[in-house]
C-alpha positions as CSV (number, residue, x, y, z in Angstrom):
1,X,0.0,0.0,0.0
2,X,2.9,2.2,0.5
3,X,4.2,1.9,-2.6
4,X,0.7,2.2,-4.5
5,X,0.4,5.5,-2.3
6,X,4.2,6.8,-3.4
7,X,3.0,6.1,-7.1
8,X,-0.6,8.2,-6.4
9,X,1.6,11.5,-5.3
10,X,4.3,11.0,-7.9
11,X,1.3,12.1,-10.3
12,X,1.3,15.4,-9.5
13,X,4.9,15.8,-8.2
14,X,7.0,15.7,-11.1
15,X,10.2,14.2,-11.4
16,X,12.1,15.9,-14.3
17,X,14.7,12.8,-14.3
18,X,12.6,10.0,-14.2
19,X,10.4,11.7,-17.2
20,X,13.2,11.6,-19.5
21,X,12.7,8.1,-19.5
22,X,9.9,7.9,-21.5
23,X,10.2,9.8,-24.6
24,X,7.6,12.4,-24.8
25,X,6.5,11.7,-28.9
26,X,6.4,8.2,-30.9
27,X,4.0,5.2,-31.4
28,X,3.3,4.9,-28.2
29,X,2.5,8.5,-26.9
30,X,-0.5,9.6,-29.7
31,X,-1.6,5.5,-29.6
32,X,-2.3,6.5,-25.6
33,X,-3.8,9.7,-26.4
34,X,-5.8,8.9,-29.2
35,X,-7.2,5.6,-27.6
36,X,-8.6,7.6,-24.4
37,X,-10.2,10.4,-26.5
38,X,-12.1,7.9,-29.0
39,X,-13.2,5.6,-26.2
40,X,-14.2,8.0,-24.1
41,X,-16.1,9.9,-27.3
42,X,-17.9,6.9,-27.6
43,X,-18.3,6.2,-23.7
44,X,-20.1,9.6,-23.4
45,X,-22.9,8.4,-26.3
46,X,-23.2,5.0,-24.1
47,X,-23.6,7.1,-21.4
48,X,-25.9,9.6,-23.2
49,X,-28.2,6.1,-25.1
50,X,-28.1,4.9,-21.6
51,X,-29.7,7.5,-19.9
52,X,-31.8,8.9,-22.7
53,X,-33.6,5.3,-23.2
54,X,-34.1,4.6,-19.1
55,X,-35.7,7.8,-18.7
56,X,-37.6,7.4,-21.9
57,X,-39.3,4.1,-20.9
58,X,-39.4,5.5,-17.4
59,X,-42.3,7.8,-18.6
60,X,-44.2,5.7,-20.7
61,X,-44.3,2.7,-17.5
62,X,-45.7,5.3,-15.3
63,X,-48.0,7.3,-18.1
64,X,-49.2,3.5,-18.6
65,X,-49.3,2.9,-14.9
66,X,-51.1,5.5,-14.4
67,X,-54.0,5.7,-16.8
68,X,-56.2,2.8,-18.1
69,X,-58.9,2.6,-21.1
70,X,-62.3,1.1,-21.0
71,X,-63.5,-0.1,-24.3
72,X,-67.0,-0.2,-25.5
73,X,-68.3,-2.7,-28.8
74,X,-72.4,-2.2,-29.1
75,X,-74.9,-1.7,-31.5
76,X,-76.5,1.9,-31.9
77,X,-78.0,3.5,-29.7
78,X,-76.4,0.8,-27.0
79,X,-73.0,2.7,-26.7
80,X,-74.3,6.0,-25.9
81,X,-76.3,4.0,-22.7
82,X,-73.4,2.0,-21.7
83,X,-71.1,5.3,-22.2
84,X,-73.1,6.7,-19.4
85,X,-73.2,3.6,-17.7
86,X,-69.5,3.1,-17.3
87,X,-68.9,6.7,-16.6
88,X,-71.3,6.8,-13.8
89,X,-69.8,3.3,-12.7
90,X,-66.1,4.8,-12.6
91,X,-67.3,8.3,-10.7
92,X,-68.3,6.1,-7.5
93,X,-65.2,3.9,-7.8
94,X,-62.2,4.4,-5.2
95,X,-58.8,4.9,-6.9
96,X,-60.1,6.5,-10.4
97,X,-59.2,10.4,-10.1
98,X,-61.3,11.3,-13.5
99,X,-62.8,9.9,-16.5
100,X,-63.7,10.7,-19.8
101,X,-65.3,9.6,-23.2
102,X,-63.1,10.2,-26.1
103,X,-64.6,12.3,-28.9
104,X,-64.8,10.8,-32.4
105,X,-62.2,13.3,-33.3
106,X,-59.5,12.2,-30.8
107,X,-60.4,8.3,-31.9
108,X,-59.7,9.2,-35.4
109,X,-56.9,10.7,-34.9
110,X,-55.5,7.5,-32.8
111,X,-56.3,5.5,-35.7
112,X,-54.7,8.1,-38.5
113,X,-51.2,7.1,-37.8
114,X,-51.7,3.0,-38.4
115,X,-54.6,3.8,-41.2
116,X,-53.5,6.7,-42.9
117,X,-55.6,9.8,-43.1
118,X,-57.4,8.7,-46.7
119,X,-59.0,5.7,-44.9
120,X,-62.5,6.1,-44.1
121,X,-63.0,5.5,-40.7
122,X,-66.8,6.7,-40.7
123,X,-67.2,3.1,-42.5
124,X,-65.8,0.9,-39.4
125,X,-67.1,0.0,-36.4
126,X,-64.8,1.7,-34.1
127,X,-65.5,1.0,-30.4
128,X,-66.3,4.0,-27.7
129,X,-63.0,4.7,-25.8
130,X,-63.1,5.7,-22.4
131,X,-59.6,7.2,-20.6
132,X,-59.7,6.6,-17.1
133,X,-56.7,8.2,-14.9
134,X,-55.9,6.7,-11.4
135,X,-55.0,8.3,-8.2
136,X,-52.9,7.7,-5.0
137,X,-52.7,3.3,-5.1
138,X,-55.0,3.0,-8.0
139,X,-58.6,0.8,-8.2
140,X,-59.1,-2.6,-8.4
141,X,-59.0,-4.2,-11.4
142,X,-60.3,-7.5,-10.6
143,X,-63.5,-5.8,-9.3
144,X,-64.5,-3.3,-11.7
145,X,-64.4,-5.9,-14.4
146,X,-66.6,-8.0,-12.7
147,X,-69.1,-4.8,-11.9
148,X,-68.6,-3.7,-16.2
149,X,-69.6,-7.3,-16.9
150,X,-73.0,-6.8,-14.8
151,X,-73.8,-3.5,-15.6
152,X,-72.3,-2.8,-19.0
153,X,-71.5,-6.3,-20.7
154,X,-70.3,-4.6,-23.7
155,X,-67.3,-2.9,-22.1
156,X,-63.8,-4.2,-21.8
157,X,-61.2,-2.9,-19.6
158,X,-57.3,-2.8,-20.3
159,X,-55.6,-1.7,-17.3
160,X,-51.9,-1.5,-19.6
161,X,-50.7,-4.2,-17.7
162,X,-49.3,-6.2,-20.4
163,X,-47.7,-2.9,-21.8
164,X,-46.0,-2.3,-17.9
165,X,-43.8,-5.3,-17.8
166,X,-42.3,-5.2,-21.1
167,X,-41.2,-1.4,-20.6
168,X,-40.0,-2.2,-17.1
169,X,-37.4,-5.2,-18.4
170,X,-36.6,-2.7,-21.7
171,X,-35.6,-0.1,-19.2
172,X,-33.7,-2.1,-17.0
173,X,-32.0,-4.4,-20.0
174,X,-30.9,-1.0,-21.8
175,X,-29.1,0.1,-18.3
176,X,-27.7,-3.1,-18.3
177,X,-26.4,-2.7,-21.8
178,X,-25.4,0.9,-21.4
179,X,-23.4,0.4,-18.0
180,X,-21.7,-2.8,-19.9
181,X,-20.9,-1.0,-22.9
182,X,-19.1,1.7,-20.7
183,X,-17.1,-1.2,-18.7
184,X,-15.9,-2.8,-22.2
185,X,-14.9,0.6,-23.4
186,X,-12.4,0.9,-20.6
187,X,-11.0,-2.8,-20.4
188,X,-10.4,-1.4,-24.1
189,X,-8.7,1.0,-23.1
190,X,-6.3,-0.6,-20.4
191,X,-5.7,-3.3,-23.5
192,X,-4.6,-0.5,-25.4
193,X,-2.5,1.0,-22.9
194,X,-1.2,-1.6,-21.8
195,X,0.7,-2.5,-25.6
196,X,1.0,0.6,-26.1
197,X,3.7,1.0,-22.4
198,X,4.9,-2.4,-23.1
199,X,6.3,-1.4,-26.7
200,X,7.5,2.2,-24.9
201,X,9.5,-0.6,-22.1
202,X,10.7,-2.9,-24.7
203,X,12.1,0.4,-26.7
204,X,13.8,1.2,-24.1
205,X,15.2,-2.0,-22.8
206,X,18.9,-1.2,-23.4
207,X,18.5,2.5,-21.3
208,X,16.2,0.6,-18.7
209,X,19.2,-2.2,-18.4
210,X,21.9,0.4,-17.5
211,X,19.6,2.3,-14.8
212,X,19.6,-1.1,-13.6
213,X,23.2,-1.6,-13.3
214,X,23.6,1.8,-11.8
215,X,21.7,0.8,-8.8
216,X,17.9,2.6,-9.9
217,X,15.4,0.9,-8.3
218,X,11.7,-0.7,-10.5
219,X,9.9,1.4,-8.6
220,X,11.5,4.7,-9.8
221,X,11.6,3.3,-13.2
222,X,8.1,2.5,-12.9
223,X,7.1,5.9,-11.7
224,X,8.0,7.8,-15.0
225,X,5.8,5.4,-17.4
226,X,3.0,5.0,-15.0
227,X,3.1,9.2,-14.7
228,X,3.3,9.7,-18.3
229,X,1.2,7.3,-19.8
230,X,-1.4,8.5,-17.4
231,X,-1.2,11.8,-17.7
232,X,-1.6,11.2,-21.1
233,X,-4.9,9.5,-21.2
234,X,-6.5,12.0,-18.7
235,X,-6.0,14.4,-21.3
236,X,-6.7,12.6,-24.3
237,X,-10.1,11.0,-22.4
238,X,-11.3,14.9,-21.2
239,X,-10.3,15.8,-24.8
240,X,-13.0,13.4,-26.1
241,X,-15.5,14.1,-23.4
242,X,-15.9,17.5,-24.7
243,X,-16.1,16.7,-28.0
244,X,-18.6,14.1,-27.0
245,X,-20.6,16.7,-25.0
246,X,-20.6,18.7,-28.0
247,X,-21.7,16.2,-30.4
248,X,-24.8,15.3,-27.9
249,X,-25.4,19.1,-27.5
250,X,-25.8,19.6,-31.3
251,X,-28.0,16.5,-32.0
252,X,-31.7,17.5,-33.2
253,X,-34.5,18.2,-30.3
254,X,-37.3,15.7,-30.6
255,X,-39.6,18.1,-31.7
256,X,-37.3,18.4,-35.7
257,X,-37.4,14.6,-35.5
258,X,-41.2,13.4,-35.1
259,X,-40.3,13.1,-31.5
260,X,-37.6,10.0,-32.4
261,X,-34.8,11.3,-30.6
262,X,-37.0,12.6,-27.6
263,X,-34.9,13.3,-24.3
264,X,-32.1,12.3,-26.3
265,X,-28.4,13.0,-24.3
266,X,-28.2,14.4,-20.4
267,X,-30.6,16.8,-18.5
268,X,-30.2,18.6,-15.2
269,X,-26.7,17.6,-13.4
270,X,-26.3,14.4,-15.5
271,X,-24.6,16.4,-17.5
272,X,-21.6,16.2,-15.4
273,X,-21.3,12.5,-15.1
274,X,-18.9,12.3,-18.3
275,X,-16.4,14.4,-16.4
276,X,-16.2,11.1,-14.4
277,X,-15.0,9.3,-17.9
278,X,-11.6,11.1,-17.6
279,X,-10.9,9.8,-14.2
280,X,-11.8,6.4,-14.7
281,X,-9.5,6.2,-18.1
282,X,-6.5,8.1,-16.2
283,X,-6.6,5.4,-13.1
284,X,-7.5,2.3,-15.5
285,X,-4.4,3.7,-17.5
286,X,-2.5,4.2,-13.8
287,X,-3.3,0.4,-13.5
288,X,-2.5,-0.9,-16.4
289,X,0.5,0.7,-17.3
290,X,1.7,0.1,-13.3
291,X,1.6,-3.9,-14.0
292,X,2.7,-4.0,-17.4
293,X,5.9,-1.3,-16.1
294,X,6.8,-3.7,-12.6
295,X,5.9,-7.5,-15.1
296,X,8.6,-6.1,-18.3
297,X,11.3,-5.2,-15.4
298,X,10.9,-8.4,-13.7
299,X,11.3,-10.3,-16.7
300,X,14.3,-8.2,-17.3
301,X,15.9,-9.8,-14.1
């Protein structure tokens, strides 16, 4: 641990000597700089897709949880009679806040997206759609189908819950995804920087062999790499956050896209979680570039 904590300080105290070691341009130094700003460009979208999707199927489980539809199939002048019916039934049931028949114009324009508008509607026998909105734990279910079936036989109620579950698992899948999307960008990364310090060692092999014989210690030969390298992918990864960040900024609202790419990107103070990114790339790269710097000098024994 003492050593772990000497390497931790030795990040922001530089040691002009030991940084000589590792030469500050080549292969290895825009391979470690341009692997932390394209993965962490594309972490920020996973991040972004993440978010965006959770909060997205968030709002459609609890719209559906909290509103229901009653619908009526009769003949004639039967709908208008059950209509009342069912509306009178719902205003004496606990746990419905409001109802409300839906006009003929709000029905058609349901149907006008699946249909087209050149369809005529007037010609089908589209059922009477109440909306019914909950309140506080919600009604029964069970019971006021059983008191539809006695006093309104042609109306069927769809309380959403087959809609519910599906949205729930979506949600909780595309968080999944998005949070194991973000832990293969930075193993990634450590693979990357973990060549990309093992080619910068075995370049330097021959200087590496006379601090050796001159009595340097691994751990001070360590310390330069481990410094540099991660250095280098803190600014390389905070370098493609922002450019991330912009790219999200600039994508089109939902409103220019047909309400597509609604709540698309970061809202509110989740737009400072990609400033974590940088962090978690500079210590994977801290890591990774520690073992790889301590397992080439002791096969170098």
């Amino acid at each position: 641990m003492s050593g772990l904590g000497t390497a931790l300080r030795d990040l922001v105290r530089p040691d002009p000597g030991a940084d000589r070691l590792v030469p500050p341009t080549g292969m290895g130094s825009w391979l470690t700089v341009f692997t932390a700003g394209v993965m962490a460009f594309l972490a920020v979208f996973a991040l972004a897709l993440s978010l965006a999707s959770g909060r997205l199927a968030d709002r459609w489980a609890d719209a559906l949880a909290r509103t229901s539809t009653i619908r009526i199939s009769a003949e004639g002048a039967q709908v208008a009679a059950q209509t009342e019916a069912v509306l009178a039934l719902l205003a004496t049931t606990p746990g419905v806040a409001s109802a409300r028949a839906l006009s003929e114009t709000e029905e058609r324009a349901l149907l006008v997206p699946w249909f087209g508008s050149d369809l005529p509607l007037e010609d089908l026998p589209i059922p009477q759609l109440i909306e019914v909105t909950e309140e506080g734990s919600g009604y029964d279910a069970e019971g006021l189908r059983l008191r539809l079936e006695a006093e309104a036989p042609g109306a069927v109620l769809d309380d959403h819950a087959r809609w519910r579950q599906p949205l729930a698992e979506a949600a909780s899948r595309l968080r999944f995804l998005g949070w194991g999307a973000l832990l293969l960008i930075l193993a990634t990364t450590g693979a990357i920087i973990t060549l990309a310090a093992n080619a910068s060692l075995s370049a330097n092999e021959s200087i590496l062999k006379v601090l050796r014989q001159i009595g340097a210690q691994d751990a001070y030969i360590a310390r330069a790499f481990v410094r540099r390298f991660t250095l280098r992918t803190l600014g390389g990864a905070a370098t493609g956050v922002v450019c991330g960040l912009i790219a999200v900024w600039i994508l089109p609202s939902g409103d220019t896209t047909g309400g597509f790419l609604t709540g698309l990107g970061f809202s509110g103070s989740s737009w400072l979680l990609p400033w974590l990114l940088p962090v978690l790339c500079a210590i994977v790269a801290f890591v990774a570039t520690r073992a790889a710097a301590f397992r080439k000098l002791a096969e170098m024994t």
